[in-house]
N, C-alpha and C positions, 0 to 999 in steps of 0.2 A: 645746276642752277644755284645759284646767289640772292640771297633774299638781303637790301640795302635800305637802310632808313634813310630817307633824306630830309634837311631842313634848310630854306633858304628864308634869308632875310634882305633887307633889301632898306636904304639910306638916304636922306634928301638931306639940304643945311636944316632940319631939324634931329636930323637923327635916326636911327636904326628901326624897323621896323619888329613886331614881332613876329617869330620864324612861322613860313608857313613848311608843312609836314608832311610827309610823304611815303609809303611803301612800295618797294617793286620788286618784282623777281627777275633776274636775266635769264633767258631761255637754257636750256641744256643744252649742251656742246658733246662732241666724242671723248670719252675719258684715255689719258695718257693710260703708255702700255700695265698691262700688269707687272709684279716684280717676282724677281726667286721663285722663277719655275723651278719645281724639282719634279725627276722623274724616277719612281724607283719601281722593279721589276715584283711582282705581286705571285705570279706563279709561270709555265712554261709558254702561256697565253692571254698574258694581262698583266698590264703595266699602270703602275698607282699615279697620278698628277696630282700634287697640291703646288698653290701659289697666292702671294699677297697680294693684294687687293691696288689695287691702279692709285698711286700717289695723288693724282689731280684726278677724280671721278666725275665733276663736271656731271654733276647731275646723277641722279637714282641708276646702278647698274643693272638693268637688267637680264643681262646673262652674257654667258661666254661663249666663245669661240675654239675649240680645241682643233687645230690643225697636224697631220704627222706623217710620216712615211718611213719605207725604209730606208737607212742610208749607216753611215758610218762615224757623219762627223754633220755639225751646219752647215759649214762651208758648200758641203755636195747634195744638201738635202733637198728634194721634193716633197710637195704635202697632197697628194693626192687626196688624202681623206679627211674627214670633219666630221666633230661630233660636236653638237651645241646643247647647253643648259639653258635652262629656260628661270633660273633666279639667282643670286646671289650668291651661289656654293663658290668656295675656292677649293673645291676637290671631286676629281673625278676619277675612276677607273678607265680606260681604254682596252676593252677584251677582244678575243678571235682573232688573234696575233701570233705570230710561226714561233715556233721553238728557235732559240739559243740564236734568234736576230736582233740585230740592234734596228733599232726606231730613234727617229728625230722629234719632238713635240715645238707647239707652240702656242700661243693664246692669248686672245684681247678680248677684251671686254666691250658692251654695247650699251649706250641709255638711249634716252625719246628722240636722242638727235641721230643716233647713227652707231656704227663700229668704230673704235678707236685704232690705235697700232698695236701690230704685234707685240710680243715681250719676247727678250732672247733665248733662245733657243735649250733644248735641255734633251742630251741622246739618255738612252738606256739601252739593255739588252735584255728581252726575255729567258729566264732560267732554259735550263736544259731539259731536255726529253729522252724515252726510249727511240733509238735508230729504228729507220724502218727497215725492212728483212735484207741480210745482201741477196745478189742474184746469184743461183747456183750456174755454173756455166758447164762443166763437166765432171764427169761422174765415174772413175772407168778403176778395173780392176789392171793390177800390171804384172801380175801371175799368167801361167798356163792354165787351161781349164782343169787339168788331171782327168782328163773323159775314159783312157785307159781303165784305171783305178779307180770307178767313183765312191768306193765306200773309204777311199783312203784319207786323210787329213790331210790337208796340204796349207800352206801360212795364204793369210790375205793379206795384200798391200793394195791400196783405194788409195787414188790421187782426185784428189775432190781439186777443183780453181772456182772461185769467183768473183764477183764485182763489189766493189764498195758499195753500203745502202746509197738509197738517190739521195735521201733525206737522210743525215746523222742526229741533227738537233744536240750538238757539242760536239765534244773531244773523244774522239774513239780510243777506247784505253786496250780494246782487245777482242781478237773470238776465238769461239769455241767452239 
């Protein structure tokens, strides 16, 4: 909204009147997108968003719009999910988000007329995590039992296999 003083006056062949005077507000409009979304990763389940405030506000912002999903890049991103403020923050956390995934963010802003446009797009990737357990698949010994001799010492060779965790949550460097 736009608050305009106006003054007209008005002219006959004697001449110019004195101004008559005036106040008005122009209604609130949707405010352009917000700017410089940044998305930075906060922990292995929470992602930090701050952003500047919508160029043209067009009226009192009353809250945001935070859109996001998984994805890699903009280009491929879905927003399944939304989180909304309800005043004027330009910062919010997005938590209860997977380990060592990347997210896509978005966000626009809303006054008395409505929601504006999105602002462009801003990826991150949640920090890393502990893997979850591999699966053990087999377990066996590859010796003879020595059942003749049992008080005798005999070597044990154990051939353990198994599967990659389901969930790593990063860069597997190794086991044990």
């Amino acid at each position: 909204a736009v608050t305009y003083d106006v003054q007209v006056r008005v002219s006959n062949s004697l001449g110019w009147s004195e101004p008559g005077q005036a106040t008005g507000t122009t209604d609130d409009a949707p405010p352009s997108p917000p700017r410089n979304l940044q998305a930075e990763p906060e922990s292995h389940n929470s992602i930090s968003l701050t952003w500047d405030p919508p160029a043209e506000p067009n009226g009192e912002i009353t809250g945001y719009s935070v859109q996001y999903g998984e994805s890699e890049s903009c280009g491929e991103a879905e927003f399944p999910h939304e989180v909304n403020t309800t005043d004027g923050s330009t910062s919010t956390a997005v938590g209860d988000l997977d380990p060592y995934t990347n997210y896509t963010f978005r966000v626009r802003g809303a006054t008395s007329a409505g929601w504006g446009d999105f602002s462009n797009c801003s990826v991150a990737r949640t920090d890393e995590y502990y893997p979850t357990a591999p699966a053990i698949q087999t377990f066996t010994d590859h010796h003879d039992c020595n059942c003749e001799s049992p008080n005798t010492p005999r070597p044990v060779q154990l051939r353990v296999s198994w599967r990659r965790p389901a969930h790593t949550h990063g860069l597997l460097q190794a086991y044990r």
